[in-house]
C-alpha positions, 0 to 999 in steps of 0.5 A: 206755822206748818204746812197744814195750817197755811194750806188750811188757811189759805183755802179759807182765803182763796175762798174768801176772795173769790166770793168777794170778787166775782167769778171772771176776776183775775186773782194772784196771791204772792208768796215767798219760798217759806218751807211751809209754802212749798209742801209737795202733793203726795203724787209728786212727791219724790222718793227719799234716799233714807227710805228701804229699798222696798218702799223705793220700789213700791214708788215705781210701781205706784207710777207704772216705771219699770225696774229689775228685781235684781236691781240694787236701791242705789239703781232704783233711787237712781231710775226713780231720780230719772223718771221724777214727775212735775212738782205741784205744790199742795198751795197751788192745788188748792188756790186753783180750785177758786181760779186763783194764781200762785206767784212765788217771787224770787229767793231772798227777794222780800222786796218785790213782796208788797206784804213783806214790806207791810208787815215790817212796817206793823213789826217796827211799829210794835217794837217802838210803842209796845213799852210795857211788853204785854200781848195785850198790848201788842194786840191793840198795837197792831190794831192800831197799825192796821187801822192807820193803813190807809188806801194811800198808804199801802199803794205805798208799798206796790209802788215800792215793789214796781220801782225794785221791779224796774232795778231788777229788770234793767240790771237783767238787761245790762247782764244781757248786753255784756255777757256776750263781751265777758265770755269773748274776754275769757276765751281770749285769756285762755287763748292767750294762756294756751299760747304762752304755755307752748312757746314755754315748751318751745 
């Protein structure tokens, strides 16, 4: 997978669902943070440390910020860092042309993606039952899976995901509650250290 290909796909797929749900429905995609998922739009792209010292000034002037000729590249890879534009992701770009919103769930946290859960569900149903290890037969295992995937079955999944929601949000506010008591805690050792350091000079 690259990033062309899943753009690709998923204007085919934003597509899809808005003419299947009307204009006024409220549509969300979730993705992860794969590589592929994250391509940049040319205009917010940022420039590249490897690039020549000509093409970091052309990057200037494409977004109207001014610079000295007489400036080194490490000073103009250092003013173009300063003036950096909002990212936009090409993924993002093409969802809102259907209306549709693009949530990325958190780093490392497949578990809050009811699709990730799925398709382990489908990769394990596969490993166990394809004995003879044909892609004819993985084809027809994942047909399989896929036809057994009940309504039930897959609100299975978003249940999931709600209960993990819950673990993570009250953990976020135990975090809260006792950050404050953490940080006095560290400021009295270091009070405390401060002071057996003079009545060491004493």
């Amino acid at each position: 997978m690259d990033s062309n290909h899943f753009v690709t796909w998923m204007d085919s797929a934003a597509s899809t669902l808005r003419s299947e749900h009307g204009k006024t429905t409220k549509i969300a995609i979730i993705i992860d943070n794969a590589k592929w998922h994250n391509k940049l739009t040319p205009e917010s792209e940022p420039p590249k440390r490897s690039w020549k010292k000509q093409l970091i000034a052309d990057w200037l002037t494409t977004r109207k910020i001014k610079y000295e000729l007489y400036m080194t590249k490490a000073e103009l890879i250092q003013l173009a860092f300063a003036h950096l534009p909002p990212k936009e992701f090409l993924v993002d770009k093409v969802a809102s042309k259907y209306n549709i919103e693009i949530v990325r769930i958190p780093v490392k946290h497949g578990v809050l993606n009811p699709l990730e859960l799925g398709w382990s569900g489908l990769k394990n149903y596969v490993r166990r039952q394809n004995v003879h290890f044909s892609l004819n037969d993985v084809e027809q295992l994942c047909n399989e899976w896929l036809a057994a995937c009940t309504p039930e079955h897959a609100s299975g999944y978003f249940a999931h995901v709600y209960k993990h929601e819950e673990i993570f949000k009250t953990a976020d506010k135990y975090v809260e509650q006792i950050e404050d008591d953490l940080i006095d805690s560290e400021d009295d050792a270091d009070h405390d250290t401060s002071n057996d350091d003079d009545d060491a000079d004493d």
